[in-house]
C-alpha positions in Angstrom: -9.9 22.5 -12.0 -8.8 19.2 -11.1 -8.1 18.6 -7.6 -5.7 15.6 -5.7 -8.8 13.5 -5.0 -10.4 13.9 -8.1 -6.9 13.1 -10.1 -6.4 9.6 -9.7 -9.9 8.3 -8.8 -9.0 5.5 -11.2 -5.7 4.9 -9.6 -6.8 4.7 -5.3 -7.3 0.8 -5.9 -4.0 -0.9 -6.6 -1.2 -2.1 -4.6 1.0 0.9 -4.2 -1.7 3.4 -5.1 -3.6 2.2 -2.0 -0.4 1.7 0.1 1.7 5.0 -0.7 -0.3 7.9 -2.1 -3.9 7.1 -1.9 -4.0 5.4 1.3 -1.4 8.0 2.7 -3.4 10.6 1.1 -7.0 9.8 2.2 -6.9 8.1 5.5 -6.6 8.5 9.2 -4.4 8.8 12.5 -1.0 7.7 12.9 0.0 6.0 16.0 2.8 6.4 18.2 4.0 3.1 19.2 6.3 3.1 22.1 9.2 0.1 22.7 10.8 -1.6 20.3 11.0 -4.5 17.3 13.6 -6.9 17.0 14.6 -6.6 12.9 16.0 -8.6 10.9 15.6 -6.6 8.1 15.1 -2.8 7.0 13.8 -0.7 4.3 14.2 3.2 4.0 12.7 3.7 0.5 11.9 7.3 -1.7 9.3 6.9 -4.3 8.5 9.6 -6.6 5.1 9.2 -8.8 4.6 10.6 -12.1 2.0 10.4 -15.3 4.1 10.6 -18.5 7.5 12.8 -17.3 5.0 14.5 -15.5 5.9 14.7 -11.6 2.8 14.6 -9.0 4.0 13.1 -5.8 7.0 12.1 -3.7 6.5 9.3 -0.8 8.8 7.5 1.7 8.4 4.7 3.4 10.5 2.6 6.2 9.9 -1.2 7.4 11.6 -2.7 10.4 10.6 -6.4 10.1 11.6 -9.3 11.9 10.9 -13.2 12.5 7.6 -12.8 14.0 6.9 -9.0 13.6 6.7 -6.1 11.2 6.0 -2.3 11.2 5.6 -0.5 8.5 5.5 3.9 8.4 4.9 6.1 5.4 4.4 9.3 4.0 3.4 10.9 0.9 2.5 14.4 -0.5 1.4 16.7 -3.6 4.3 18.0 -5.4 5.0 18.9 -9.1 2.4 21.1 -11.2 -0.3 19.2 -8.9 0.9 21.4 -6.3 -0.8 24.4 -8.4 -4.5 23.2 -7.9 -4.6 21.1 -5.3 -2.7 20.0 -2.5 -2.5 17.1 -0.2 -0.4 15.3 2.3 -0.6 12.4 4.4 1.1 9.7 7.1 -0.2 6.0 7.6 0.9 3.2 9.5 0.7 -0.6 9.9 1.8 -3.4 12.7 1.4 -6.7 12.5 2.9 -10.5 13.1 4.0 -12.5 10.6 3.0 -16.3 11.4 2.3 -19.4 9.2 3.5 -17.9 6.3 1.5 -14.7 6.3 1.4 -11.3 7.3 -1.5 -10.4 9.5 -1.5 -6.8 10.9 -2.8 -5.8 14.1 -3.6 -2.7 13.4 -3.5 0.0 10.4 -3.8 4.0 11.3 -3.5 7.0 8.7 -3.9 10.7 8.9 -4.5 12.6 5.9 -5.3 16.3 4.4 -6.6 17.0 0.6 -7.4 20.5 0.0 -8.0 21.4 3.2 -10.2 18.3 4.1 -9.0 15.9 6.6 -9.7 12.4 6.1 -8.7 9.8 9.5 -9.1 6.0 9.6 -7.7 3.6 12.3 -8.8 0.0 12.0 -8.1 -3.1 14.4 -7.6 -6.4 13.2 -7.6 -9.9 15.1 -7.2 -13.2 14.2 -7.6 -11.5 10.4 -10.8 -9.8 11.1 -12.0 -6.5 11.6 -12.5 -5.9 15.2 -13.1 -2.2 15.4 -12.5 0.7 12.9 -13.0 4.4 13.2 -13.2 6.0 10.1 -14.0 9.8 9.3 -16.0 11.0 7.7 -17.9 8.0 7.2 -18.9 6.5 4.1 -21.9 8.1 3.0 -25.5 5.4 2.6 -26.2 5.7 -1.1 -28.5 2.8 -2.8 -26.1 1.5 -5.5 -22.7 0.8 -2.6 -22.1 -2.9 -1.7 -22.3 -2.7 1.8 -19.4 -3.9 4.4 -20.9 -7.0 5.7 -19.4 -9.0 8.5 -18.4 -11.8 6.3 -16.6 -8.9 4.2 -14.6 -8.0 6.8 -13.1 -11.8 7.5 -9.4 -12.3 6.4 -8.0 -9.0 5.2 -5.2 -7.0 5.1 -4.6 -3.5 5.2 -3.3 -1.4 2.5 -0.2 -1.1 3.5 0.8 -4.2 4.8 -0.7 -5.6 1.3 1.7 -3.8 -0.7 4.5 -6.3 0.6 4.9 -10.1 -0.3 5.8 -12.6 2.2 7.3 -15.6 0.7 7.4 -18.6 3.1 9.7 -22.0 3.3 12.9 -21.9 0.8 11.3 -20.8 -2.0 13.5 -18.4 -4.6 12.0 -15.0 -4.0 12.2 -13.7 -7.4 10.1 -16.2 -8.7 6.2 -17.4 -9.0 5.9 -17.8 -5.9 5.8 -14.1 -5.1 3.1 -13.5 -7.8 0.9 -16.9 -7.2 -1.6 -15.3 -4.7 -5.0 -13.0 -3.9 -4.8 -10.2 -1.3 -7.4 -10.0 0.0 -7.3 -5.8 1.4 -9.9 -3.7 3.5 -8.6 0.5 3.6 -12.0 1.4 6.1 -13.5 2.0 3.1 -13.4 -0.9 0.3 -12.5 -4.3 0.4 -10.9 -5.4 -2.2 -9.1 -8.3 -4.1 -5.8 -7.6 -5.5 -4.8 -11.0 -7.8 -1.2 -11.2 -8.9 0.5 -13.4 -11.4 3.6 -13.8 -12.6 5.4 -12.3 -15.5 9.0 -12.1 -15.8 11.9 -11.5 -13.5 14.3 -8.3 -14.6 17.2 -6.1 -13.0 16.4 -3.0 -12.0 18.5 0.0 -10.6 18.3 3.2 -8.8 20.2 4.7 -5.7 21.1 2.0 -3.0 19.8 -1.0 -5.2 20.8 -2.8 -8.0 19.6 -6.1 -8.5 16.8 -8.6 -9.5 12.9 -7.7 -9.7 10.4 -10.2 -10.2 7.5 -8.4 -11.9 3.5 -9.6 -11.3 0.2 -8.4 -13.4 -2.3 -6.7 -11.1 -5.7 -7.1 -11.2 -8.4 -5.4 -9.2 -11.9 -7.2 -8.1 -13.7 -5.3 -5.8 -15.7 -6.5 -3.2 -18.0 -4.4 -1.0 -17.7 -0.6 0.1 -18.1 0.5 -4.0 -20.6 1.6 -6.3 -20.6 -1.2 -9.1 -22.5 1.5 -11.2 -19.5 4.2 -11.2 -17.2 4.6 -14.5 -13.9 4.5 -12.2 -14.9 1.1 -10.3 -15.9 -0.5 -13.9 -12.5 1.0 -15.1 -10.8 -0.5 -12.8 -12.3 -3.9 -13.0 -11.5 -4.2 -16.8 -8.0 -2.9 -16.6 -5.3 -5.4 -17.7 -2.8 -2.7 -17.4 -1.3 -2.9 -14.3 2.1 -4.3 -13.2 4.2 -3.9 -9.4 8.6 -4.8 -9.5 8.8 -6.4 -6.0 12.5 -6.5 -4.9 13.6 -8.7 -1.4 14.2 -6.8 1.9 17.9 -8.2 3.1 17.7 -10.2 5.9 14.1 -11.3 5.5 11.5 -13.5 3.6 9.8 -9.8 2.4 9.6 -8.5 -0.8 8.8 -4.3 -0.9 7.5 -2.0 -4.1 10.5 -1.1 -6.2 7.7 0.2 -8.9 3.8 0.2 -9.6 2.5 1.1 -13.2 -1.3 1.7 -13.2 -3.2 2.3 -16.4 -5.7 5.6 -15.6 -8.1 7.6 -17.0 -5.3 10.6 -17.5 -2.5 8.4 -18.4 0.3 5.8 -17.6 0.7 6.5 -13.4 4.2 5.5 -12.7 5.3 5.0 -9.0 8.9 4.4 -8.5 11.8 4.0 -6.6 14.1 7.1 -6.2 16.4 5.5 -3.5 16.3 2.0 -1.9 18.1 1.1 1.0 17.8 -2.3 2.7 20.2 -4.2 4.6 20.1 -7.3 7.3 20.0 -6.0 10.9 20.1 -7.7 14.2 19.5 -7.3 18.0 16.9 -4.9 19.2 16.0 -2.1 16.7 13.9 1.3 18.0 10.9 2.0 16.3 9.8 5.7 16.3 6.3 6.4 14.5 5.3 10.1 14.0 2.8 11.4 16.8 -0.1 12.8 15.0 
């Protein structure tokens, strides 16, 4: 039998895969942060992921972002006729600044359970670089994986953080210029290169929102941390079927996952927006994390 892990081995690279279910899935320990963030903006978002009509998952997520700061907390789990073989459950988290144009996270934690196997990963990042990571269990020395090199491990985003777009200056942000970039995204295991590009701008709906999408192709180039010689990574590299709807956070220059469609061994993976609810905030906003 088929098990959460073994599922969507095809699927753990991609924007919302990586930030919502896989990351959330099968990674390490939330933090608790105490204080607070002065917002400008917030997001309170239900996703729900499916292959066909076929349900497999609910996540949530929340962002509190400001003018110089961002936190983002999220939570997914095993639901659906997935539930029947396998189960799995997860929290992650990610704090960061957002300066010259760019997101750049402090620091990224997740706590996660598959079938009765916990997976942790906390990571530190300065000045865009790794600065310390504790991830278990650790990745396992087999001949054929790329390994994390220093130089890997320069100017990278985490996961989640990656799954949002910052768009700087006055540009529209249902345009190009949300699609016309690299991320470049290390989860404590892989690092990775997700390249957008643009494709079309649409309306999309569900409870909360309605309102313009701007849609961008995904592609996935990995880096170091994978096996070049395993039929998932090569997959994944070839596949030209994969698309993210990025809608605006009110108040800020942000645009958050409305929808991910990923191309997968099994099927069409669909990762979409049950409820959206964003509005403009201002003054001093509490930000509770789960305790793990």
């Amino acid at each position: 039998m088929t098990s959460a892990r073994s599922a969507f081995p095809s699927a753990r690279p991609p924007v919302a895969a990586g930030a919502l279910f896989a990351a959330a899935l099968f990674a390490g320990p939330l933090l608790a942060w105490p204080g607070a963030a002065r917002a400008d903006g917030r997001l309170e978002a239900k996703y729900t992921l499916t292959v066909g009509s076929v349900e497999l998952g609910r996540g949530s997520i929340v962002v509190e972002a400001g003018d110089t700061a961002y936190e983002i907390t999220g939570a997914a789990r095993v639901t659906g006729v997935l539930r029947a073989v396998s189960s799995g459950k997860g929290v992650a988290a990610s704090r960061g600044v957002l300066s010259g144009g760019r997101m750049t996270p402090r620091i990224y934690a997740m706590n996660a359970e598959a079938d009765g196997k916990a997976e942790t990963a906390r990571i530190t990042i300065a000045g865009g670089a790794v600065k310390d990571m504790d991830v278990e269990p650790p990745l396992k020395p087999v001949p054929d994986r790329v390994p994390l090199t220093a130089d890997a491990l320069q100017n990278v985003i985490d996961p989640m953080s990656g799954a949002f777009i910052l768009v700087p200056g006055t540009a529209d942000l249902i345009s190009a210029a949300a699609c016309d970039r690299a991320i470049p995204v290390f989860d404590g295991r892989q690092r990775y290169d997700l390249k957008l590009s643009f494709l079309r701008a649409e309306k999309v709906k569900t409870e909360g929102y309605a309102g313009p999408a701007v849609v961008c192709s995904v592609r996935y180039s990995p880096v170091a941390g994978h096996r070049p010689t395993r039929s998932t990574v090569k997959y994944m590299q070839e596949n030209k079927d994969m698309q993210v709807w990025l809608v605006p956070i009110a108040g800020t220059r942000l645009l958050a996952p409305f929808k991910v469609s990923v191309a997968t061994m099994i099927g069409t993976a669909v990762l979409a927006a049950s409820s959206f609810e964003t509005q403009a905030k201002s003054g001093t906003v509490p930000v509770n994390a789960p305790r793990p």
